[in-house]
C-alpha positions as CSV (number, residue, x, y, z in Angstrom):
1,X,4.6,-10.6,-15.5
2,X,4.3,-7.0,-15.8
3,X,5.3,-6.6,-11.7
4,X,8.8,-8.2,-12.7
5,X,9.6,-5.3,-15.0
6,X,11.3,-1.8,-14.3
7,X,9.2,1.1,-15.1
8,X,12.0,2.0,-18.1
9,X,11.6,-1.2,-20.0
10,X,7.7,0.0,-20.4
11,X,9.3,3.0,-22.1
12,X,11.7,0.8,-24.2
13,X,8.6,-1.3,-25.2
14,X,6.6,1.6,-26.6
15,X,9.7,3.2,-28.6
16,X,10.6,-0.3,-30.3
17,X,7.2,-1.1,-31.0
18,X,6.4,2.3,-33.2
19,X,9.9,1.9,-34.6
20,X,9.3,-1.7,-36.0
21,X,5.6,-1.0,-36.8
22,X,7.3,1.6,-39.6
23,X,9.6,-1.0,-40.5
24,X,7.3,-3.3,-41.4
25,X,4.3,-0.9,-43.0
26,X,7.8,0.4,-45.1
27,X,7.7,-3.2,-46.7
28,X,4.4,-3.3,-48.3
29,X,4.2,0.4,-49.2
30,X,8.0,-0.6,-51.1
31,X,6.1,-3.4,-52.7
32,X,3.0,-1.2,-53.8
33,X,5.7,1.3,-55.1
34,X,7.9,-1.6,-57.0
35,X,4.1,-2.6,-59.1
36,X,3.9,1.4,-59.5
37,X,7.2,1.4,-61.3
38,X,6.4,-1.9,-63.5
39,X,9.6,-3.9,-61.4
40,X,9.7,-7.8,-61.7
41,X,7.8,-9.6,-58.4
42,X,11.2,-11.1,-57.3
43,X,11.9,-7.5,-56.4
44,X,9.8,-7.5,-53.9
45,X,11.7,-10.0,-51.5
46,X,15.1,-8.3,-52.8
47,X,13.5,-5.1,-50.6
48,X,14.4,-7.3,-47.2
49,X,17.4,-8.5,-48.5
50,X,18.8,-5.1,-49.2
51,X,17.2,-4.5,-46.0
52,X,19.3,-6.8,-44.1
53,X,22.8,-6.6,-45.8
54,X,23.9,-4.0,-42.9
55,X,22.9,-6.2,-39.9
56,X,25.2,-8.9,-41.6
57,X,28.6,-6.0,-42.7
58,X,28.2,-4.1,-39.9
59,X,27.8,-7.2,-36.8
60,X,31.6,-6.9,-36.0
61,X,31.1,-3.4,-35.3
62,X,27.5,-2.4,-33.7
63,X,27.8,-4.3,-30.7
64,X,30.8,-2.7,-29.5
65,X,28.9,0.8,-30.6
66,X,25.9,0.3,-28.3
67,X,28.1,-0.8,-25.6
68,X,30.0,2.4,-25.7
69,X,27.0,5.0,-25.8
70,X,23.6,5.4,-24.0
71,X,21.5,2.9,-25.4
72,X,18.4,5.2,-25.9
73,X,20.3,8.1,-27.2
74,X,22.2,5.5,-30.2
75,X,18.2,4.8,-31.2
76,X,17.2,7.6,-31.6
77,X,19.9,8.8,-33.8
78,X,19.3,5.0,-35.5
79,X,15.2,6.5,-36.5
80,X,17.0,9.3,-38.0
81,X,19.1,7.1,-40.4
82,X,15.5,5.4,-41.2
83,X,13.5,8.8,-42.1
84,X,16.5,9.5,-44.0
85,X,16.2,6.5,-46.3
86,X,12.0,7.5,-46.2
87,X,12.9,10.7,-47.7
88,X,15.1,9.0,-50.0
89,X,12.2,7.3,-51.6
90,X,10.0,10.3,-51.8
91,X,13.1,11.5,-54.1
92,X,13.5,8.9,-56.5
93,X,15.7,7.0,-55.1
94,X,16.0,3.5,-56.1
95,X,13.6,1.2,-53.7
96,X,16.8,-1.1,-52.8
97,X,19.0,1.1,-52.0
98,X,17.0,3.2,-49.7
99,X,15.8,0.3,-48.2
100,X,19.5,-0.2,-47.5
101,X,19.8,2.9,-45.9
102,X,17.3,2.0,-43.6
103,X,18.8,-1.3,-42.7
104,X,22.2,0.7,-41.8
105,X,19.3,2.5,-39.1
106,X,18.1,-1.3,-37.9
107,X,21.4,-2.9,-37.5
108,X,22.2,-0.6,-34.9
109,X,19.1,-0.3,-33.3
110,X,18.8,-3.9,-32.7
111,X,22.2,-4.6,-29.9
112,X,21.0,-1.4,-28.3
113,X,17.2,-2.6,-27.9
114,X,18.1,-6.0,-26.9
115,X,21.1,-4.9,-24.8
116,X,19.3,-2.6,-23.0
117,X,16.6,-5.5,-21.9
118,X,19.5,-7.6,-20.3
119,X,20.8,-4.8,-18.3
120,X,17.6,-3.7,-16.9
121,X,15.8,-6.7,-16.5
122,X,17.6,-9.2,-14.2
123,X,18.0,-13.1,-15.5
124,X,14.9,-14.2,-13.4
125,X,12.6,-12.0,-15.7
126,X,14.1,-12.2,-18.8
127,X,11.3,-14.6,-20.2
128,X,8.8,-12.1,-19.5
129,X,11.0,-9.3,-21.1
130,X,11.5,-11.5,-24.1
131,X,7.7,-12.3,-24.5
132,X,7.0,-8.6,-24.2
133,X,9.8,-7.9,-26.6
134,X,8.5,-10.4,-29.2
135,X,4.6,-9.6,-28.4
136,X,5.3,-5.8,-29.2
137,X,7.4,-7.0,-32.1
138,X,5.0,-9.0,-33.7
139,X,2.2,-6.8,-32.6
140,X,4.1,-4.1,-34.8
141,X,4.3,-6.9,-37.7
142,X,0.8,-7.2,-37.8
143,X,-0.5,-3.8,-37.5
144,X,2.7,-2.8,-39.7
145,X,0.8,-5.4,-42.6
146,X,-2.2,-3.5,-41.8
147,X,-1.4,-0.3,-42.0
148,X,0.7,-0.5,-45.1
149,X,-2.3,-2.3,-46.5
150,X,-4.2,0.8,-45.5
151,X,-1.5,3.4,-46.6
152,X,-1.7,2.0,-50.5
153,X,-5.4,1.5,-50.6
154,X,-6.7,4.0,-53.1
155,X,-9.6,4.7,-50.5
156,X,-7.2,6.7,-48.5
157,X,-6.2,9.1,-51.2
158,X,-9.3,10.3,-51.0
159,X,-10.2,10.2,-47.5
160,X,-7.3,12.7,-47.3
161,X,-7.9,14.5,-50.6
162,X,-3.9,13.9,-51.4
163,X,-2.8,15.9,-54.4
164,X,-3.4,14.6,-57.4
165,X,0.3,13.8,-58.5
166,X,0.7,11.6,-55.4
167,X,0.1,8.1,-55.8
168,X,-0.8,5.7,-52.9
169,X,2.9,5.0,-52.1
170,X,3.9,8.5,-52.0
171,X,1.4,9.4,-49.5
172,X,1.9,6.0,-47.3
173,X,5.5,7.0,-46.9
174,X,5.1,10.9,-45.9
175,X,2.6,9.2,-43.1
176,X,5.1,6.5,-42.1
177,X,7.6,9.3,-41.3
178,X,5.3,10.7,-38.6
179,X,5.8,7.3,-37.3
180,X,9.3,7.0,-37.4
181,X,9.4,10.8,-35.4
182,X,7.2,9.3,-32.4
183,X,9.5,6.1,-32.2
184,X,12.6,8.7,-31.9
185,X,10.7,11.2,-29.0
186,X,9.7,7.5,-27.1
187,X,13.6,6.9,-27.1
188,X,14.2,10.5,-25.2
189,X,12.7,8.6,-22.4
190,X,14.8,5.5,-22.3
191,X,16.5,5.5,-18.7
192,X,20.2,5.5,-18.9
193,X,20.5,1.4,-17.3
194,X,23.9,2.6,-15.9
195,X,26.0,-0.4,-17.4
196,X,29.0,0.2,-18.4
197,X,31.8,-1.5,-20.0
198,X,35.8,-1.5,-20.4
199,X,36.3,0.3,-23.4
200,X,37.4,-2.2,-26.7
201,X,39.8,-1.5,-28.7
202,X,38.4,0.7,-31.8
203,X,40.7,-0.1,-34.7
204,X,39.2,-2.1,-37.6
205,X,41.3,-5.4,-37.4
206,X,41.0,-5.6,-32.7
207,X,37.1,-5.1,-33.4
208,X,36.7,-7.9,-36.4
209,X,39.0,-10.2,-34.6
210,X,37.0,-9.6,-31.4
211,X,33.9,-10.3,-32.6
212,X,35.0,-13.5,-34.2
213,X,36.0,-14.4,-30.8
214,X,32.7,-13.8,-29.6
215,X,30.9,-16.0,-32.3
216,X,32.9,-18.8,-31.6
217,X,32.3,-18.9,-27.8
218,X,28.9,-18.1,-28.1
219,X,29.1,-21.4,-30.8
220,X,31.0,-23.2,-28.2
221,X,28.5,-23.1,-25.3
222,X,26.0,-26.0,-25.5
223,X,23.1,-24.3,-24.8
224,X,23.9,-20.9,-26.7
225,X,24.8,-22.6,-30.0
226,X,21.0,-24.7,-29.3
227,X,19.3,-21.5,-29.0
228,X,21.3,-19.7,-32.0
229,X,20.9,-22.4,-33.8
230,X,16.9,-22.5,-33.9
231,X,16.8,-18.9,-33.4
232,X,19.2,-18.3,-36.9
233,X,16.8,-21.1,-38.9
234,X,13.7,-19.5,-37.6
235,X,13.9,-16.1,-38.5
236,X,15.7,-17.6,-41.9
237,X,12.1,-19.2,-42.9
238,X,10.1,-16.3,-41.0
239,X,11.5,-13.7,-43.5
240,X,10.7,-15.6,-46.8
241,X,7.1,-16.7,-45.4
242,X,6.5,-13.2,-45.1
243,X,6.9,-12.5,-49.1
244,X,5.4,-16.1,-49.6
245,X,2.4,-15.5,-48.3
246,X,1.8,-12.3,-49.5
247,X,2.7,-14.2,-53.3
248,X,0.2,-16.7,-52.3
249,X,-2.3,-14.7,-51.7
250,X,-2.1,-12.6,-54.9
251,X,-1.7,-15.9,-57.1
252,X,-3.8,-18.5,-54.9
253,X,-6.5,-17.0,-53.9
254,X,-6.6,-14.0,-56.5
255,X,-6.5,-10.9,-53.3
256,X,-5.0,-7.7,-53.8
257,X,-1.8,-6.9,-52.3
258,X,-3.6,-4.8,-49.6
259,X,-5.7,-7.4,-48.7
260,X,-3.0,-9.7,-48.5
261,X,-0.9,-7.9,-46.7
262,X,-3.5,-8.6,-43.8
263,X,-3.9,-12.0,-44.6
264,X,0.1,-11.9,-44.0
265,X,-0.6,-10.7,-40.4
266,X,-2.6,-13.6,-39.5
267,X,0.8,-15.4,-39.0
268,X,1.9,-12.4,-36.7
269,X,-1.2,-13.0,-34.6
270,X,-0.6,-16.7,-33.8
271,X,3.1,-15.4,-32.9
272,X,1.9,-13.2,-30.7
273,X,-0.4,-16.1,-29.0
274,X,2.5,-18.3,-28.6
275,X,4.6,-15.7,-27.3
276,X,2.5,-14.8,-25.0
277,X,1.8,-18.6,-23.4
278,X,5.5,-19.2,-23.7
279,X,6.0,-16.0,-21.7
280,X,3.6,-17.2,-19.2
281,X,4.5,-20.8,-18.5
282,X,8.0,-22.0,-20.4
283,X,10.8,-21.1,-17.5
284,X,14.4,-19.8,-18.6
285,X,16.0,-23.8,-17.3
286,X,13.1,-25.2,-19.4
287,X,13.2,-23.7,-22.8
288,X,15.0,-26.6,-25.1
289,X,11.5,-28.4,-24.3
290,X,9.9,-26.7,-26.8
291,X,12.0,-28.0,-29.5
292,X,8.7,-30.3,-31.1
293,X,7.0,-27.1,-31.6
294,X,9.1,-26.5,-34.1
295,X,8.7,-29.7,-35.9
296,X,4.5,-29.6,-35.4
297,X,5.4,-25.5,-37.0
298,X,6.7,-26.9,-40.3
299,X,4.6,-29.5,-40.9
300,X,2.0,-27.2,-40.8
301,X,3.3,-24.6,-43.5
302,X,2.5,-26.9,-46.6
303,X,-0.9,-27.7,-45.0
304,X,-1.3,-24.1,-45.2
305,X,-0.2,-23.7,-48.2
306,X,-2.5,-26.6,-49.9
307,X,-5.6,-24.2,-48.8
308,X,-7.8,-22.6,-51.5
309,X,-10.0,-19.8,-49.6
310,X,-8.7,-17.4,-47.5
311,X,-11.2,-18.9,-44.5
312,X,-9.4,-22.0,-45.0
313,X,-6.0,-20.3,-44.8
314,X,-6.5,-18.2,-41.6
315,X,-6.8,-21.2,-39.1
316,X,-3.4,-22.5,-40.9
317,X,-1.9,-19.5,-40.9
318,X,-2.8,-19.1,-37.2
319,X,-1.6,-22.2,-36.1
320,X,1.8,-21.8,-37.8
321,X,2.4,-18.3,-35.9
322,X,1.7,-19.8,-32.5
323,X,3.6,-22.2,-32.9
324,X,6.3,-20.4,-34.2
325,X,5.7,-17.9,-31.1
326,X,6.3,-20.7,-28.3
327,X,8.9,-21.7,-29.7
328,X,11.3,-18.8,-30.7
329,X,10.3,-16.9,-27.2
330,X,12.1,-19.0,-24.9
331,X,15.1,-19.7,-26.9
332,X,15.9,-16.1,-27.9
333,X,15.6,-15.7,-23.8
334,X,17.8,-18.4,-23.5
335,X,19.9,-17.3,-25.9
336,X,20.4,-13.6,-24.4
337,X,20.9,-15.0,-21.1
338,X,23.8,-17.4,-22.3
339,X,25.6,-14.1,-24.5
340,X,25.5,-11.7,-21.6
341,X,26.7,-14.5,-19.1
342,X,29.9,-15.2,-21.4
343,X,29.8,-11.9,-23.6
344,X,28.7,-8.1,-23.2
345,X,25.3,-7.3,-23.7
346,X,25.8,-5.6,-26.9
347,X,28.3,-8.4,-28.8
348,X,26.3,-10.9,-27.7
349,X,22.7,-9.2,-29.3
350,X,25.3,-8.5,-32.7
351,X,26.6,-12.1,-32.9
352,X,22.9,-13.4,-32.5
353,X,22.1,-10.6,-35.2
354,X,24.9,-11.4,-37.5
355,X,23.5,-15.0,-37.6
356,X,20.1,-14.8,-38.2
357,X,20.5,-12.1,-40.6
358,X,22.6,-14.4,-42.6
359,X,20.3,-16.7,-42.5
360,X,17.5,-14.2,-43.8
361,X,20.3,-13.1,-46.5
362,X,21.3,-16.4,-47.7
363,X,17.2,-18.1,-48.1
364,X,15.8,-15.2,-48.8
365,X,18.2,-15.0,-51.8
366,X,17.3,-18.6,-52.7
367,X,13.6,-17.8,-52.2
368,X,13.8,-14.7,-54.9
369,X,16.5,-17.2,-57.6
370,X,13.7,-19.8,-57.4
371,X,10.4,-17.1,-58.0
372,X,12.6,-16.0,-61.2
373,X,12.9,-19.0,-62.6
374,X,9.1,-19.6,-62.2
375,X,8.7,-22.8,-59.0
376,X,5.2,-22.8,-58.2
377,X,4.7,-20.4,-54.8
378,X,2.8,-23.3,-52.8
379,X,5.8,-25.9,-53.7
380,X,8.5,-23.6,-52.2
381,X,5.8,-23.1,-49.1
382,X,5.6,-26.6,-48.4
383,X,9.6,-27.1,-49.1
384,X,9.8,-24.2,-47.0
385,X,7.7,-26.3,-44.4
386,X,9.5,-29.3,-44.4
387,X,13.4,-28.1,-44.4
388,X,12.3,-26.1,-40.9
389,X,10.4,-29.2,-39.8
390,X,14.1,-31.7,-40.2
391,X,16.5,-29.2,-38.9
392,X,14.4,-29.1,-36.0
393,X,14.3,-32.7,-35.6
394,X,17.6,-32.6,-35.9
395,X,18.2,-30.1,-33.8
396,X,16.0,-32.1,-31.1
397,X,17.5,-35.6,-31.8
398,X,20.9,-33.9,-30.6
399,X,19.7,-32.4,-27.9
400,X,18.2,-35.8,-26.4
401,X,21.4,-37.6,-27.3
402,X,22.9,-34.9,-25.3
403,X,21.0,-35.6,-22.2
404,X,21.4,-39.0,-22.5
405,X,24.9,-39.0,-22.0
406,X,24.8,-36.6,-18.9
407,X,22.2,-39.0,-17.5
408,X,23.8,-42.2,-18.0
């Protein structure tokens, strides 16, 4: 897989990979800080949400922005906009917001990463760049739950004899900004792919029209709407299972958030096992056949969440993260290839963002209204499970229709 690959997209690989593992350490050390301040736990999901507004406001606008600039240089201004909502927690500043502020750095570092792997990678590959994509990605998700785990645990303070006003957040997020500045010297190496596009037209109205263009022939395409379609429900139920399970943990099985936080990345592992195998054996023209996966993915979230040990959990947990691996893998491929055959590289990657962050926004937001009101945390895990598990069926019941007709 590796011999497929140009040298630059190992670069590209190692830059994204420290960038998200600071992403996703940021999470738990915001959550360690919102139980500093005394903040209600459905906070704590409200962090992502805040988190992903801007990949949702600003999709009509960042595509057209990586497509105009060198990819590598627009990320490493995009980790600058991060540290700057880092520093904004170390001043006070409210946890949602700043979170915010680092979304604003995310949303635009997203087109340009993913753009980037469509113009150096050529079609036949793109499997194998997406596995690597989503195997770094994850990778960073689980040693991201790790190490934030580490950065708040109280053991660390004193490892490092931190001064004696500094809690375990305020030291976790001084650390995570030496993360963020290795991400941003990776992206100095980034080879310029030497794709280039007409240049759109930059007033507000051409640009929002434009990209509602773009969404509704991405939509339009059979096989691009399949792929959006799973991809946008996927990462939907991926971003509340994150906070689930780390609720679960706490309330279930009675572990600290730290040691949750790794019990979290057991889900990350299985992703990265699927991913992987997907990578491996699932070709581009094959990929609607894993469509089952995703109904075997959510019935196996309730019987996760019906566990009372965490050695009980962790096989569960496992299984739903490979499973969810195979099966995202070779649609998001699928779905790239479709956007850059019909769009640019950059629109395409901000449609398919604009969607799935949407679909973050909009059940995450459900997922925080229903832990207000008080609905048991295994109950919305298993509901969780089973909505995934239909709209896949669904999803996979249309598709066969589909083929029927052609075949008949």
């Amino acid at each position: 897989m590796a011999q497929q690959l140009p040298p630059g997209f190992r670069v590209l690989i190692a830059a994204q990979f420290f960038s998200a593992l600071a992403d996703n350490a940021l999470l738990i050390v915001g959550i360690a800080l919102l139980l500093e301040r005394g903040l209600p736990p459905w906070w704590a999901p409200m962090l992502k949400f805040c988190f992903t507004i801007a990949y949702v406001v600003l999709a009509p606008f960042v595509g057209d922005l990586a497509d105009a600039v060198q990819k590598g240089r627009l990320m490493m201004v995009m980790n600058a906009i991060k540290v700057l909502g880092v520093l904004g927690l170390l001043a006070g500043l409210n946890p949602l917001f700043a979170l915010a502020v680092v979304g604003v750095g995310a949303a635009a570092y997203a087109p340009a990463k993913y753009g980037l792997v469509t113009e150096l990678v050529p079609a036949s590959a793109l499997v194998a760049a997406n596995s690597w994509i989503e195997v770094t990605t994850v990778c960073a998700a689980v040693f991201g739950a790790v190490v934030g785990g580490v950065l708040i645990s109280p053991g660390l303070m004193s490892l490092l004899s931190a001064p004696a006003s500094w809690t375990p957040s305020t030291l976790g997020l001084w650390l995570l900004l030496a993360l963020y500045a290795a991400a941003a010297l990776l992206n100095l190496g980034i080879p310029d792919s030497g794709a280039r596009y007409a240049r759109q037209d930059r007033r507000l109205h051409a640009m929002v029209s434009g990209f509602w263009r773009a969404q509704r022939r991405l939509w339009a395409d059979e096989m691009g709407a399949l792929s959006m379609a799973v991809t946008t429900l996927f990462w939907g139920a991926a971003a509340v299972l994150q906070f689930a399970v780390l609720r679960w943990a706490t309330d279930v099985l009675g572990l600290p958030l730290n040691q949750g936080a790794y019990l979290q990345a057991a889900v990350a592992v299985g992703i990265v096992a699927g991913a992987v195998a997907a990578g491996r054996w699932v070709p581009l023209s094959q990929a609607h056949r894993v469509l089952p996966l995703g109904v075997l993915m959510g019935l196996a979230v309730p019987l996760a969440a019906q566990a009372g040990h965490w050695w009980m959990a962790l096989p569960a947990l496992l299984l739903v993260g490979a499973l969810g691996g195979a099966l995202v893998v070779p649609l998001n491929a699928l779905l790239q290839h479709r956007g850059h055959v019909l769009l640019t590289a950059g629109r395409s990657i901000a449609v398919q963002n604009f969607n799935e962050n949407t679909s973050v926004l909009v059940m995450l937001g459900v997922y925080a209204a229903l832990l207000a009101l008080g609905l048991p945390v295994r109950s919305l895990m298993s509901g969780l499970g089973v909505l995934v598990g239909l709209c896949v069926a669904a999803l996979w019941w249309h598709r066969a229709r589909a083929l029927a007709r052609v075949t008949a």
